[in-house]
N, C-alpha and C positions, 0 to 999 in steps of 0.2 A: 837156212830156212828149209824149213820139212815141206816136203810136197805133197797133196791135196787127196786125199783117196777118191774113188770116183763117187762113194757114200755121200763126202764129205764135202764134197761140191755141191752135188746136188742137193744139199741140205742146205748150202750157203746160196745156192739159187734160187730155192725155196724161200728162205728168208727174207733175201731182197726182191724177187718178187710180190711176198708179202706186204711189206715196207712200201713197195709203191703203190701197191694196190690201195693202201689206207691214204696216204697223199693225196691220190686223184683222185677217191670219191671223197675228200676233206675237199678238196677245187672244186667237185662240182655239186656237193653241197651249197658251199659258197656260192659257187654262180647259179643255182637253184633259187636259192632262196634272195638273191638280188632279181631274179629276173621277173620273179613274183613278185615282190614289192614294185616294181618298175610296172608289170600289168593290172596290181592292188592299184595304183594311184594313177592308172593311165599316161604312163609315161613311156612309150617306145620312141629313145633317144638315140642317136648311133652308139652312145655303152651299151644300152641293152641290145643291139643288134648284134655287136661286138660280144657280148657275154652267152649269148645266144648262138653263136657261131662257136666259140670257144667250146661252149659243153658240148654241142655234138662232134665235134673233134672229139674231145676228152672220152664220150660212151664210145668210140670204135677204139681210141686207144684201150680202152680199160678190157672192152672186149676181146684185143689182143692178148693183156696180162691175163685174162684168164685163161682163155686155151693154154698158155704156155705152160702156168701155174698147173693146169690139171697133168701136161703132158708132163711134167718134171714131177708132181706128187705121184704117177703112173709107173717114172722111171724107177722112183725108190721103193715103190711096192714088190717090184721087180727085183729079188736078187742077183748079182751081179753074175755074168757067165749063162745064165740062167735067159733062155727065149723068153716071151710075153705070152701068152695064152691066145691061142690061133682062130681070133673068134671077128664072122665078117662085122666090117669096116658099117656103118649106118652110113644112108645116104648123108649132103651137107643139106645144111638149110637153105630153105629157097631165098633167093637174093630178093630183097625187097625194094631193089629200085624200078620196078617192075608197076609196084603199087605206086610208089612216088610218081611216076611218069604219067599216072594216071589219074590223080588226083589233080595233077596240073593242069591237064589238058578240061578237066572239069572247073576248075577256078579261071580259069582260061574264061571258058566256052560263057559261064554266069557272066562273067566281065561283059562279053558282046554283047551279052541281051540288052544291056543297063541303058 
């Protein structure tokens, strides 16, 4: 068996990241469009809590395939031997649990008034 150039991997990572990428937004298509039928007909059952929990699982995995996706299409833009172009780094995005925390404390607070 012939071994893998470093092109040649990265092209076959590329690939299968591709591959998965379609998979899990084909699942969360699916569980999109179940969750909506289940709020179409007023039905919040534990599947729909259950499918509801699963897709936002699935948006932070899929989040993940794409950074990696980008940083592997980066690599092969990248000739081999060859640095990357020495250009600063963007800040990350701000973590949005921040806002979640905050939203609760306000559905919270509605709750007591009731």
């Amino acid at each position: 068996m012939s071994e893998l150039t470093h092109e040649e991997a990265l092209r076959l990572a590329d690939a299968l990241m591709g591959q998965e990428l379609k998979e899990t937004d084909a699942r969360c298509s699916m569980l999109a469009k179940f969750i909506d039928d289940c709020d179409r007909a007023r039905s919040r059952t534990s599947a729909w809590s259950d499918a509801l929990r699963e897709l936002r699982a699935l948006h932070g995995y899929r989040s993940g395939l794409i950074r990696r996706r980008g940083l592997i299409q980066e690599a092969l833009e990248c000739p081999v031997g060859e640095s990357p172009a020495k250009v600063a780094l963007s800040p990350p995005p701000p973590i949005p649990t921040a806002r979640r925390t905050q939203q609760q404390v306000q559905v919270q607070a509605r709750r007591r008034r009731s």
